[in-house]
N, C-alpha and C positions, 0 to 999 in steps of 0.2 A: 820573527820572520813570518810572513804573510803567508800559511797552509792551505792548499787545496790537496782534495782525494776525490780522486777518477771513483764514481758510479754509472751504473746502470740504472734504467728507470725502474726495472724489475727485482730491482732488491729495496727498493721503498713501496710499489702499489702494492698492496696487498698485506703491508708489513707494517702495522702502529707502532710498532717500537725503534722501526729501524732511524729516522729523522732525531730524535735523543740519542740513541745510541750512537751514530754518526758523530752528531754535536759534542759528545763527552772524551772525542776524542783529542779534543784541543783544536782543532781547525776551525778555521774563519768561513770556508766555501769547500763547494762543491764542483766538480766540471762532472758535468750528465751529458751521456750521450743523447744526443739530438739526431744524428744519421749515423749508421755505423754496419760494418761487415757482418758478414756471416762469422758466428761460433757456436761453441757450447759450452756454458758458464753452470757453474756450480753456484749455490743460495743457500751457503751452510747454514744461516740461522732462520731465513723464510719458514713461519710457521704454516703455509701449504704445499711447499715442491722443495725440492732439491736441484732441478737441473735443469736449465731455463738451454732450450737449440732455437737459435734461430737461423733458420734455412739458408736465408738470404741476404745480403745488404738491402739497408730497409732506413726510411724514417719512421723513428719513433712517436708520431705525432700526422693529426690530418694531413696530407700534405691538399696543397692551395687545387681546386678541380681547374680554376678557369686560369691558372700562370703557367698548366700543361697540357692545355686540351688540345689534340690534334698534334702534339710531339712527340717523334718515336722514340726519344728518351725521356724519360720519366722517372721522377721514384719510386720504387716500390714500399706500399705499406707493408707494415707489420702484421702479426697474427698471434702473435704467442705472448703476449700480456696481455690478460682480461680489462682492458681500458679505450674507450675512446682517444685518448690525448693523453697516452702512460707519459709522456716529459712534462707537459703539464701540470699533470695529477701528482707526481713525484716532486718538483720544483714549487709548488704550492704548499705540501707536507714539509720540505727539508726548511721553505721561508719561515714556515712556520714555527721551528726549532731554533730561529735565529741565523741560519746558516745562509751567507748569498751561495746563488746561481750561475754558471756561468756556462753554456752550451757547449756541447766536444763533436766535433763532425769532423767524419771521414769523409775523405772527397775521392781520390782516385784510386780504388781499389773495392771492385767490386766484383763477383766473379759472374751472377746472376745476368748483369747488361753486357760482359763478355761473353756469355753463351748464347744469349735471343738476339744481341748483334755481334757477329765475329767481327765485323769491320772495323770496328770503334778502338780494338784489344794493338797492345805494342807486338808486334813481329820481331822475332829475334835474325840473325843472320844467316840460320839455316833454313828458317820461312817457317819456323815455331810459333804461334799465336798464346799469348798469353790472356787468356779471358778474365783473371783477376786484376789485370793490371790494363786502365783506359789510358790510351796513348792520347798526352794531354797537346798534341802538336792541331791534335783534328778540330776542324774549324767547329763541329758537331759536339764533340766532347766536350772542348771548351763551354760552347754557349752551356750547355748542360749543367758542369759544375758550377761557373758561373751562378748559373739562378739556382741550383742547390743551396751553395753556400748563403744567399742573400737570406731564402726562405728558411732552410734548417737553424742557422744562427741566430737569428731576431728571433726568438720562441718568447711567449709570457713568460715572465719569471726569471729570465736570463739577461744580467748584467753587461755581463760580456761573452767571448766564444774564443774558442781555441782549434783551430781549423789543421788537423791531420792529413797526411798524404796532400799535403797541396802543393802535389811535385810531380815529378815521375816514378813510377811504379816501375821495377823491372822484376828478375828469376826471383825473388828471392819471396818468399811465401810459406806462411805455417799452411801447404794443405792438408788434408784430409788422405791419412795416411801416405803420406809421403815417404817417396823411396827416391829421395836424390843427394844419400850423403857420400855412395860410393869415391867418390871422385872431390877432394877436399877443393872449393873452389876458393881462392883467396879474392883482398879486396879487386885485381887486376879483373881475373877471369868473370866477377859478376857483374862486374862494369861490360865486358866485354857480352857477357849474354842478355845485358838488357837494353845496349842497343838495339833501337826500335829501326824498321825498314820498311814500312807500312811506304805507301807512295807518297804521304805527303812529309814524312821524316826524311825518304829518298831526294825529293826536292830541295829539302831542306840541305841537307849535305853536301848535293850539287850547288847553291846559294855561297856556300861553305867554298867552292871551288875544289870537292872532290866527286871524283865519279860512283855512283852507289854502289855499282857493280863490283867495281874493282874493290872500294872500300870493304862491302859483305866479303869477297875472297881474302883482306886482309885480314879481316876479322879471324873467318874459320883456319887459318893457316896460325894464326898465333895463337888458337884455343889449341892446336892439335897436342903439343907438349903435355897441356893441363889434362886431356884425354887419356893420354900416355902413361900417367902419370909423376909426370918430371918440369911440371910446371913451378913455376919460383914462388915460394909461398910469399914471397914481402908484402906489405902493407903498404898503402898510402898511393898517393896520386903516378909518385916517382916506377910505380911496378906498372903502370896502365900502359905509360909510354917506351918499359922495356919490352910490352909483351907485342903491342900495336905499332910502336915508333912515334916517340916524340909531335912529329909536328901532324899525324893523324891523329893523335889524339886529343891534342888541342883542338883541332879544328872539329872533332867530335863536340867535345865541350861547351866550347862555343855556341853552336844549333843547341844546345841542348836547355846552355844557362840562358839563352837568349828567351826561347818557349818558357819556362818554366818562371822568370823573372816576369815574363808579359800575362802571365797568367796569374801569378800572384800580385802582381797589381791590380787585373780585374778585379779577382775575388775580392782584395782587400775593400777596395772602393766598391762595389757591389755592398758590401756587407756595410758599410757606414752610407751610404744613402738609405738604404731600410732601414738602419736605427738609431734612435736619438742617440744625442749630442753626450758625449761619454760613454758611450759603449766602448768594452776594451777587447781590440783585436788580438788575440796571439796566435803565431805558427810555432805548429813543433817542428825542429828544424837540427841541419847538422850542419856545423860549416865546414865540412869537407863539399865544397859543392858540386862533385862527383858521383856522391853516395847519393841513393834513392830508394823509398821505400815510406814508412810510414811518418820519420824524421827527416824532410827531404834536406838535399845538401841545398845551402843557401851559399850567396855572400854576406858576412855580417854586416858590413856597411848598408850595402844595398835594402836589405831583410828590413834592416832598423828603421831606411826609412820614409820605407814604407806598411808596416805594420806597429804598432805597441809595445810591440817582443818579443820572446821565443820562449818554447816550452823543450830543453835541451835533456838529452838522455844520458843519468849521471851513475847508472849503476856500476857497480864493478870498482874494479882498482883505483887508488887515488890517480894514475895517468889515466884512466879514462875522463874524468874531470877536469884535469886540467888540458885534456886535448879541447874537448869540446868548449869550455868554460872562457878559457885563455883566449882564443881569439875573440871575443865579445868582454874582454876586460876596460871598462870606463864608461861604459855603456850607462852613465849615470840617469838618464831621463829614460829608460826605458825597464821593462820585465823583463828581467833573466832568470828564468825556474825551471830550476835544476829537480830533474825527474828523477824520484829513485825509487824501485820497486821493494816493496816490503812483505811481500810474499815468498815464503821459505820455499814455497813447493812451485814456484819460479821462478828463479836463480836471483831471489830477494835475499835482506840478510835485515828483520827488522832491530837486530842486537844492535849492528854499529849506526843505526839511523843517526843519534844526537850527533856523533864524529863525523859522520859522512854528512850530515849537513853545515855544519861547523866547518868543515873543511869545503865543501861549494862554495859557504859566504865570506870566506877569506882568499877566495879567487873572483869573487864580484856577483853570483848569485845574491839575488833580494827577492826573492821566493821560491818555496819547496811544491812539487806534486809525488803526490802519494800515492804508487800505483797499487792496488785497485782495494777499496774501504770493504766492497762488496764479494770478494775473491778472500780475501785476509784470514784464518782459522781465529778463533776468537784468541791463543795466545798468540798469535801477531797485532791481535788490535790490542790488546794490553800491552804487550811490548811499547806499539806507538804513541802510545796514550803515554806510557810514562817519560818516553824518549822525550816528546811534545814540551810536557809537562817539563820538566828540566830545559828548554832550551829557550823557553818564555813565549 
């Protein structure tokens, strides 16, 4: 089965070893960030740093002067890998090891263009602005990710791209010291806080044939229980519409699958006009098409086709696999890779890898990603290597 492992460009510049040691892991490719959020990553084996922050969502690479000049949305460069064109420089070195390329961009989720423009960010119900999360309804936004995705994706050295967040962002967010667990929010209640009400989501719902007004008071009237705390913990689409009512919440949906469907069509076709003929698009994706966030919810139909395939998130229990798995069964002309994290010290398990993949590709998985090559302790990449190694 066909292996990639998630890197950063900053666990190869700098590192002559890292492109073999990568390759010895049994993988055929690499997916390298090409645009990607703010964090702070560890470089256990970098023999000059340990701890690479980067500030802000950023491309890793020139971005184009004259496909931004004079637009208030912009990418922001990078600063914290010593390189001109650190994707470049990196996907150059790993080609070099034999390994292909293939570019990982994050698109909606950025907290830097949610603070220098609040405008851009989803509005929650209570008139909350979420600065990490850009409300992909705006006509601004869109063109934005748009020409991101064309430029970040097409990089030297990258076969194909695998395009993150290309959905809707809502609550849900690793920040920076974060204190929002008091209050257990289930899948219901984060649906309900990441309705956006920004004015042109508000139109949008009026389209819908509902009033905005009235609908934000439904909203807050059905969060009050979850506040309380005697909200219903259930799972799934079927809790949205006990907490909001049935036929509001379709029609939420609705406005929502509509943007987001219209948006990933752009992207898609954006990104295959910029690159030659076989470049391979994938979204990482959840077919719960409610869910939002870095896996956005799709339709599988829909998804398939108009993208090459999805990059599906397989960690955890065998039912989390075959939730996500199962609805994209037969999927025979397209990528199904099934994502599984192999880092112990986040909530990875690289022991049951060979089973857990063995177990995606007898649900119709025909390729694995490996999260993350560059995060992994070296006995997690030994682990992989042999899992690898055993499953052909």
């Amino acid at each position: 089965m066909r292996t990639s492992a998630f890197l950063y460009p900053w666990d190869v510049v700098g590192d002559p070893d890292a492109p073999a040691r990568i390759a010895d892991l049994g993988i055929q490719q690499v997916t390298l960030a090409a645009a990607y959020h703010s964090t702070r990553a560890l470089t256990p084996r970098h023999p000059a740093r340990r701890v690479v922050t980067a500030e802000h969502a950023a491309v890793l690479y020139p971005p184009d002067a004259g496909r931004w000049a004079g637009r208030a949305l912009r990418p922001y460069p990078q600063a914290w890998t010593a390189s001109d064109d650190p994707f470049a420089e990196a996907a150059e070195a790993l080609a070099g090891a034999g390994i292909d390329v293939h570019s990982w961009v994050v698109l909606a989720h950025n907290s830097r263009l949610g603070a220098e423009h609040p405008d851009t960010s989803v509005v929650n119900a209570y008139g909350d602005r979420y600065p990490w999360a850009p409300c992909i309804a705006r006509p601004e936004v869109r063109a934005y990710l748009v020409d991101l995705a064309a430029e970040a994706a097409v990089r030297d050295g990258a076969r194909g791209t695998e395009l993150e967040s290309c959905g809707w962002y809502g609550f849900a967010h690793l920040h920076a010291h974060d204190k929002v667990a008091g209050v257990g929010l289930g899948d219901a209640a984060q649906y309900l806080m990441s309705l956006c009400f920004c004015a042109v989501c508000r139109a949008g719902y009026a389209g819908q044939g509902l009033d905005p007004e009235e609908l934000g008071a439904a909203v807050r009237r059905a969060l009050e229980p979850v506040w309380a705390g005697s909200g219903s913990p259930d799972a799934g689409w079927e809790a949205v519409g006990k907490l909001l009512g049935a036929d509001l919440a379709e029609a939420t949906l609705r406005w929502r699958m509509e943007v987001a469907r219209s948006l990933q069509e752009a992207v898609t076709g954006a990104v295959r006009a910029a690159a030659a003929p076989g470049f391979q698009v994938l979204l990482h994706a959840d077919p719960a098409p409610y869910r939002c966030g870095a896996n956005v919810g799709v339709d599988p139909e829909h998804i398939l086709s108009v993208a090459d395939g999805v990059v599906l998130p397989c960690t955890g229990a065998d039912a989390v696999r075959e939730a996500v798995l199962g609805p994209f069964a037969g999927a025979s002309d397209a990528v199904v890779a099934a994502n599984l994290t192999v880092v112990r010290g986040m909530g990875g398990n690289p022991d049951t890898l060979e089973r857990d993949a063995a177990h995606a590709a007898s649900l119709g998985a025909n390729q694995l990603r490996l999260y993350h090559a560059g995060l992994a302790s070296d006995p997690d990449l030994a682990t992989v290597a042999g899992a690898l190694s055993r499953l052909g």
